[in-house]
N, C-alpha and C positions, 0 to 999 in steps of 0.2 A: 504494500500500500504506500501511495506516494505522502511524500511529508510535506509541510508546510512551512512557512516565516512568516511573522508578523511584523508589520512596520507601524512604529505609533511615530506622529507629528511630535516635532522637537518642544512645540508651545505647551505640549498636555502636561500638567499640572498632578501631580500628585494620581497619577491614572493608574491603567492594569499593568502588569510584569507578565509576560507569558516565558515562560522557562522554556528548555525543552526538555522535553516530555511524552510520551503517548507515539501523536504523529505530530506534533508540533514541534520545529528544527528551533524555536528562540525566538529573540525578538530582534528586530536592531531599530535604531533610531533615525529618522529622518524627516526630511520636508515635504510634509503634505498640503497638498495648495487648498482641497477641501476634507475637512473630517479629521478627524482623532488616530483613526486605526485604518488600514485596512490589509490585502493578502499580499507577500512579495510578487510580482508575475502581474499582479492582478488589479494594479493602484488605479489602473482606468475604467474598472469593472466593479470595485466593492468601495464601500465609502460607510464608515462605521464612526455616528456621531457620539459622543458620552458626555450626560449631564450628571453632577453629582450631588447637586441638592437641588430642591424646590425655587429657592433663593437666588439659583442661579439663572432657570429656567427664565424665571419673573422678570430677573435684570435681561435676559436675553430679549421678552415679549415686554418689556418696558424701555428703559433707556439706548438699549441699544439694537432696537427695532430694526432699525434701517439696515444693521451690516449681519445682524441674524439672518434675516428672510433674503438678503444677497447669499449667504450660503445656504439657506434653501434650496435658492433656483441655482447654483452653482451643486447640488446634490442630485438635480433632474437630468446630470450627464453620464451619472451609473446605474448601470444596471440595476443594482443589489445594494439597497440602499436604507442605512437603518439609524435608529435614534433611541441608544440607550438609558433608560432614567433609571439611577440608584435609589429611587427613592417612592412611596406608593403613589395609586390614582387617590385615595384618601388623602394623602398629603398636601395633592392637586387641589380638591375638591374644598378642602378645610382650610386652604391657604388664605389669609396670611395666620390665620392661629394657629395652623400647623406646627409653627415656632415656634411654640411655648410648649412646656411640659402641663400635664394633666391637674397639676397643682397650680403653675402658672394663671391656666388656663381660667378654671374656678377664682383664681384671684382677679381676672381680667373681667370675668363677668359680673364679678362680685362689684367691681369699679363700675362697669358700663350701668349695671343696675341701680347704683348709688347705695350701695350697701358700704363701701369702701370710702374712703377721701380721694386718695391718691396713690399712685404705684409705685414699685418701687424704682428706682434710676438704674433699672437692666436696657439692655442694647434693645433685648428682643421686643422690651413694653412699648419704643420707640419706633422700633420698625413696624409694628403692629401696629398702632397709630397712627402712621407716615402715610405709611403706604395705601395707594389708589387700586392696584392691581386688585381683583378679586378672583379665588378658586375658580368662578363662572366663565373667567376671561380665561382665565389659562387653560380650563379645560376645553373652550371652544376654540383657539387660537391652535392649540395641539392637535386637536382635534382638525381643524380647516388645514393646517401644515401636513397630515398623514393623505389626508385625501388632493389636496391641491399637488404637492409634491411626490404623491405617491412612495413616500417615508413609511415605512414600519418602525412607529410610534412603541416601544414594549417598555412598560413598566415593571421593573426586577424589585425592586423592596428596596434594595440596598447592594452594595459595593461588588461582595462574594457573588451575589446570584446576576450582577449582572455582568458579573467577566466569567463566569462560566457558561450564560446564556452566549455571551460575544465568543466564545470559543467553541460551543456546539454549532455556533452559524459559520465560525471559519471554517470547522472540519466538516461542514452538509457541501459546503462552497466547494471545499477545496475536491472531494467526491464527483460532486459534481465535473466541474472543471477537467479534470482528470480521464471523466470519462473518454473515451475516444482518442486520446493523447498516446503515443508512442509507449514504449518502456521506459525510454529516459526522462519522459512528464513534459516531453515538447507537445506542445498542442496544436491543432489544425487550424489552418491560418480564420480567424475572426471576420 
């Protein structure tokens, strides 16, 4: 069975390590003009976006609208084209009180109620406050990007599940791809 390499963009931050392992040859690092990750052979063919929180998502469908959905439509020239969230559709949907913890949370409603005076000087009471984004936006936003972009949108829960998800899609790919290719994994010209 043929092996694989992963290439992650130099810019991704704190993202997945693919070792090698299984049928996965490593990872190496390089310049990806769109996307986080995608297969060695295959940079014009697979385009694997990863988002790592909620927060990020938000600033991506908030402030920086304009150069997000420019790599949208820079993601409609692969084939095989995905958008990973660490994080859940509850997360989405609950956003921005998503960032509080449960205790937080009851203390925030405790405020909004008027049971409370005032909160306490956490980052997240602030941003909670602040912010104009609402769950409804972001999930419809996400939602218009999977179908306008033809994006597979998968929501992984968190970190693990979703670099394991991103490594059962490189090894379906890489199967795939393979099919029909010589023994030495040359493939029939595209």
């Amino acid at each position: 069975m043929s092996k694989y390499k992963v290439i992650k963009d130099t810019r991704e931050q704190d993202g997945w390590f693919f070792s090698e392992y299984d049928r996965c040859e490593g990872m190496e690092v390089g310049t990806l003009h769109t996307g986080d990750y995608t297969l060695k052979g295959f940079e014009d063919v697979v385009c694997v976006e990863r988002k790592a929180s909620v927060s990020e998502i938000a600033t991506n469908l908030g402030k920086k609208k304009k150069a997000f959905y420019n790599e949208m439509e820079r993601m409609k020239d692969f084939h095989f084209r995905y958008m990973l969230l660490e994080f859940s559709a509850s997360d989405v949907i609950d956003y921005p009180l998503s960032l509080l913890s449960d205790e937080e949370r009851k203390l925030y409603e405790s405020y909004k109620a008027g049971e409370v005076n005032r909160l306490p000087d956490f980052k997240r009471f602030k941003i909670v406050e602040q912010t104009r984004i609402t769950g409804k936006y972001l999930v419809k936003s996400l939602m218009e990007i999977s179908i306008r972009y033809d994006i597979n949108v998968i929501f992984c829960d968190n970190k693990n599940n979703a670099f394991l998800i991103c490594n059962s899609i490189f090894k379906r790919l890489n199967d795939l791809f393979r099919e029909g290719s010589d023994d030495k994994g040359n493939r029939p010209n595209r």
